[in-house]
C-alpha positions in Angstrom: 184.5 -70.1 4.8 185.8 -73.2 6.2 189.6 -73.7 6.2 189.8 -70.9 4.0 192.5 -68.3 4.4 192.2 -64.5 4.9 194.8 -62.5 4.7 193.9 -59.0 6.4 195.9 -55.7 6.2 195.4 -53.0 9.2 193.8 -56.0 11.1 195.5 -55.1 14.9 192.0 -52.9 15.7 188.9 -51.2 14.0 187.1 -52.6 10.9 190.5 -55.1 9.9 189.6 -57.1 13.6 186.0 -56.8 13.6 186.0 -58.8 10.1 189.1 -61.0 11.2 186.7 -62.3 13.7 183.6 -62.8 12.0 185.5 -64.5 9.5 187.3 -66.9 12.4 183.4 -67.7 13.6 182.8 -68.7 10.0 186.1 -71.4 10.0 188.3 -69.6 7.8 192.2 -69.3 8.8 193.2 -65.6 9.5 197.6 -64.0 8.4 196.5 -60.9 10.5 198.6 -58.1 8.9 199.6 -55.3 11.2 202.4 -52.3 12.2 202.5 -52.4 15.5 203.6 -55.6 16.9 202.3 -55.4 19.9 199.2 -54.2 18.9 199.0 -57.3 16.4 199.8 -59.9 19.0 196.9 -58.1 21.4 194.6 -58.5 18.5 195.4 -62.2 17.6 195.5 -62.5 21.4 191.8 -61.4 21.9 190.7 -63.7 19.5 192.2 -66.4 20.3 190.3 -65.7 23.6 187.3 -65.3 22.3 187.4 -68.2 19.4 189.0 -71.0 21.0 191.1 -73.0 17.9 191.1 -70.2 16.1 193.6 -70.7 13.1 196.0 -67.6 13.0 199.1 -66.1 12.4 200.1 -62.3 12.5 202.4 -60.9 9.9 204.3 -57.2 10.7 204.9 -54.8 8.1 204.8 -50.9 7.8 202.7 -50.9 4.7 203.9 -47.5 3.2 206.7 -48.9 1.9 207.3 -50.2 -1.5 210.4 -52.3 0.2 207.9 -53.7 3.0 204.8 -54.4 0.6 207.0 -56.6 -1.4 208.4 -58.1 1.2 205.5 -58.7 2.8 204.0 -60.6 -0.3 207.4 -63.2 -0.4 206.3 -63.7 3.2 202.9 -64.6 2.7 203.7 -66.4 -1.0 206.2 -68.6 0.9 203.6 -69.2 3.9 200.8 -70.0 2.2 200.2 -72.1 -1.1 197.0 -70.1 -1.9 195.1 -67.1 -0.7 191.2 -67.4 -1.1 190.2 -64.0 0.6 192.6 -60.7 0.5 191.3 -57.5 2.2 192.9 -54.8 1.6 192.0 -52.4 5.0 194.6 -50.7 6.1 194.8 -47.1 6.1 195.1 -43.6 7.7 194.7 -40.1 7.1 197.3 -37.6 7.7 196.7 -34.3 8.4 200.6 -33.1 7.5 202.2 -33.6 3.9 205.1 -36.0 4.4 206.6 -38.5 1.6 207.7 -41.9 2.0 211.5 -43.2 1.4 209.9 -44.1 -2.2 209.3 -40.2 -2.3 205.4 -40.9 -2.5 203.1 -38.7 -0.5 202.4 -41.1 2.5 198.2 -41.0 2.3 198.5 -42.1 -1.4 201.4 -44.4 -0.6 199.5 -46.4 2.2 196.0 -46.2 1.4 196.3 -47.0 -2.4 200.1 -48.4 -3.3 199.7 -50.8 -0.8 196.5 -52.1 -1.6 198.0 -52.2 -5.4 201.6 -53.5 -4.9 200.3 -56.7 -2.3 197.1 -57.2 -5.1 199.5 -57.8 -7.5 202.2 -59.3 -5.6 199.9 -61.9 -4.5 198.0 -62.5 -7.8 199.5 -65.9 -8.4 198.6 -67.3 -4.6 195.3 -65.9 -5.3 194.9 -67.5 -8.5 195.7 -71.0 -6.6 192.3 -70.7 -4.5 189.1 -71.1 -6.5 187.0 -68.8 -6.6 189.7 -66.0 -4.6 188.2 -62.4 -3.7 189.8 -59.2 -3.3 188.0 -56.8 -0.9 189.0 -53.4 -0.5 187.9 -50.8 1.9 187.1 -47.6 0.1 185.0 -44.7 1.5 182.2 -42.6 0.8 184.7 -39.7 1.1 185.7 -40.2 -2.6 183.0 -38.4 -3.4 183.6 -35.0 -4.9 187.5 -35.8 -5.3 189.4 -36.2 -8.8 193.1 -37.4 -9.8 195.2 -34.8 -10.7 197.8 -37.0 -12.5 200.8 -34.2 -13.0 200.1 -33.7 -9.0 199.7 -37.0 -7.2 201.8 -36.5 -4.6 199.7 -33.0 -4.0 202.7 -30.8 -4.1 200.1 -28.0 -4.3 197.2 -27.4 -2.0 197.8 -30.6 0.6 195.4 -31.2 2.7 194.6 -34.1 4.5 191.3 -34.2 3.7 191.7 -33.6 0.3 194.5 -36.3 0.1 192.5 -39.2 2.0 189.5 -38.5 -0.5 191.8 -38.7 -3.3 192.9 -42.1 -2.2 189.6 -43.1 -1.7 188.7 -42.5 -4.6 191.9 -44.5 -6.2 190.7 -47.2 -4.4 187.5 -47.8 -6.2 188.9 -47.0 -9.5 191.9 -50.0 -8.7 189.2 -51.9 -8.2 187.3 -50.9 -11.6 190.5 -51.3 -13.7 191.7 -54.7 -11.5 188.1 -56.4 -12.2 189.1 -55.7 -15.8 192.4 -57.3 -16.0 191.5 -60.4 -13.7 188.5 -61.2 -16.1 188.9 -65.1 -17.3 191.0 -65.9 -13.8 187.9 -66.4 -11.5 189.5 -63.7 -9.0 186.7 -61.3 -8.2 187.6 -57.9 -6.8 185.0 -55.6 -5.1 185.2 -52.7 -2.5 183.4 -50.9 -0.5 182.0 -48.4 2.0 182.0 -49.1 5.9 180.5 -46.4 7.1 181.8 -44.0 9.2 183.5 -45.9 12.4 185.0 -45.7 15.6 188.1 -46.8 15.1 191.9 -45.5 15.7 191.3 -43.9 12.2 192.5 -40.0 12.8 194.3 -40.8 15.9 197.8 -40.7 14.2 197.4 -37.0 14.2 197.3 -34.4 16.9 195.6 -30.7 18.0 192.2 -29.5 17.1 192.1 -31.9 14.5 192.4 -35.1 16.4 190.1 -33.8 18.5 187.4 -32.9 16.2 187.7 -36.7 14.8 186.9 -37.9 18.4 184.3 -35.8 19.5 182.6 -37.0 15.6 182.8 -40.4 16.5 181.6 -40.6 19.8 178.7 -38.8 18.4 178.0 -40.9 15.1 180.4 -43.1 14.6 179.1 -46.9 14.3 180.7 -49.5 15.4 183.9 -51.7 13.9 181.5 -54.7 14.0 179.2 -52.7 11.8 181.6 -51.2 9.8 182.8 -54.5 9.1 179.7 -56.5 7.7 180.2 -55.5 4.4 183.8 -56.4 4.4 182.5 -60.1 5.5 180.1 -60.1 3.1 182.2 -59.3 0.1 184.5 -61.9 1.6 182.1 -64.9 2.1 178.6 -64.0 0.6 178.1 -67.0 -1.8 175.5 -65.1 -4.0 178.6 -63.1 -4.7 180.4 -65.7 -6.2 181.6 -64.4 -9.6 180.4 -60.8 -9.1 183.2 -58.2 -9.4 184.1 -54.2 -10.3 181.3 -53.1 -8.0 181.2 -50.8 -5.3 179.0 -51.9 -2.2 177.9 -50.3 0.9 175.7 -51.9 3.8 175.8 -55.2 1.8 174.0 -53.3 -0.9 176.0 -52.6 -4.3 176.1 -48.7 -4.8 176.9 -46.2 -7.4 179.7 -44.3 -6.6 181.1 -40.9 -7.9 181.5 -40.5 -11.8 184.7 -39.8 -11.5 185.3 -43.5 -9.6 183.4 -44.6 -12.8 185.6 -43.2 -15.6 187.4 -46.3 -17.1 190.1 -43.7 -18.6 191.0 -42.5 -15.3 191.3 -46.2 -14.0 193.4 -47.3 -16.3 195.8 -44.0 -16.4 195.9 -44.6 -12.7 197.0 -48.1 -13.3 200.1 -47.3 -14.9 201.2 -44.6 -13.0 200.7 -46.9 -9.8 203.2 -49.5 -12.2 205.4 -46.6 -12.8 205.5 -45.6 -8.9 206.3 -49.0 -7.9 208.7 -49.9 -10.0 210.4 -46.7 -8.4 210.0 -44.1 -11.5 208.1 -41.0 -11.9 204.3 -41.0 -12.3 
């Protein structure tokens, strides 16, 4: 990974610092993606402490925003001349139905739109690097979830669960459908499972709920630096060089759900994630 450049959405704590630093040990250059700002700057503080000439820059943005992904992307395009690792991290769950300014319900906006817009965005910065990855952090919690395409913003029935396993689940099907469309380019594109971690993931929300995350993680959670192997290992494994469209967990590839194997659903997903970004209905 020497000299090579990772750019790292939700990388300010949790699983996103965790593999910015193992990364760092490895010589790569880190754009730290974040938020917060001051969170970010604590982050790229910390490791600069801990990795002295560490190469890294932190880059702000609230990444449920179609306006802020894009601009994001023009940010990094003009920053960098190519982009040999992506890893697409960041993400939350919600317990409380909200929409974005796009009018996209905010789980599905930040933990799949992003990961789609930026991918895309990015696609000819990636194509510069030989040999460039995509890595996205999916979760096991796709399992037992399905799109429901006239209801993606889950008009009926929200729940937060519900919605976080349904983006989940989008994630590994972008993945799928991305694989596809990037074959011939030598940009790979994999994604997997971290485990479940103890991170700030749940802590956006509040009551009984928040709670119940907490007490969970401080009784099984692992940690970010495990979570965050198989993130590195996508990223820099060389045995993995050229392998793509699969779904990995504890540096194993795994099968997930059927439904995050149905190439019809990827590819419907695809367009309607076009169709959302370009501002139109799905």
């Amino acid at each position: 990974m020497q000299d090579k450049l990772c750019v790292i959405t939700g990388a300010s704590s949790g699983i996103g610092l965790a593999a910015a630093e193992a990364l760092a040990r490895q010589g790569a250059r880190l754009a730290l993606v974040g938020r917060d700002a001051a969170r970010t700057e604590a982050a790229l503080a910390q490791l600069r402490s801990r990795i002295p000439g560490i190469r890294a820059a932190v880059h702000l943005a609230d990444l449920s925003r179609l306006a802020e992904m894009r601009r994001l992307a023009r940010e990094l395009a003009a920053a960098y001349r190519a982009i040999d690792v992506l890893v697409n991290n960041a993400g939350a769950l919600f317990q409380r139905r909200s929409l974005t300014e796009d009018r996209i319900e905010r789980t599905f906006a930040l933990n799949h739109m992003a990961y789609f817009v930026l991918t895309q965005e990015l696609r000819e910065r990636l194509a510069a690097a030989p040999g460039a990855r995509v890595v996205s952090v999916a979760s096991r919690a796709h399992q037992g979830a399905v799109l429901d395409f006239d209801d993606l913003n889950l008009e009926r029935g929200y729940s937060g669960w519900k919605a976080y396993q349904r983006s989940k689940l989008a994630n590994i099907l972008f993945t799928r459908e991305l694989s596809r469309r990037l074959a011939g380019t030598g940009i790979t594109a994999n994604c997997l499972h971290p485990g479940f971690v103890a991170s700030r993931f749940g802590d956006n929300n509040r009551g009984l709920f928040r709670w119940g995350i907490g007490v969970a993680k401080r009784l099984s959670a692992r940690t970010p630096e495990k979570g965050a192997e198989t993130v590195v290992y996508l990223a820099s494994a060389p045995e993995l060089r050229g392998s793509t469209g699969a779904y990995f967990y504890d540096l194993r590839a795994a099968t997930p759900s059927s439904a995050a194997r149905d190439d019809e659903v990827a590819r419907r997903l695809w367009e309607a994630s076009e169709r959302l970004a370009s501002g139109t209905s799905p």
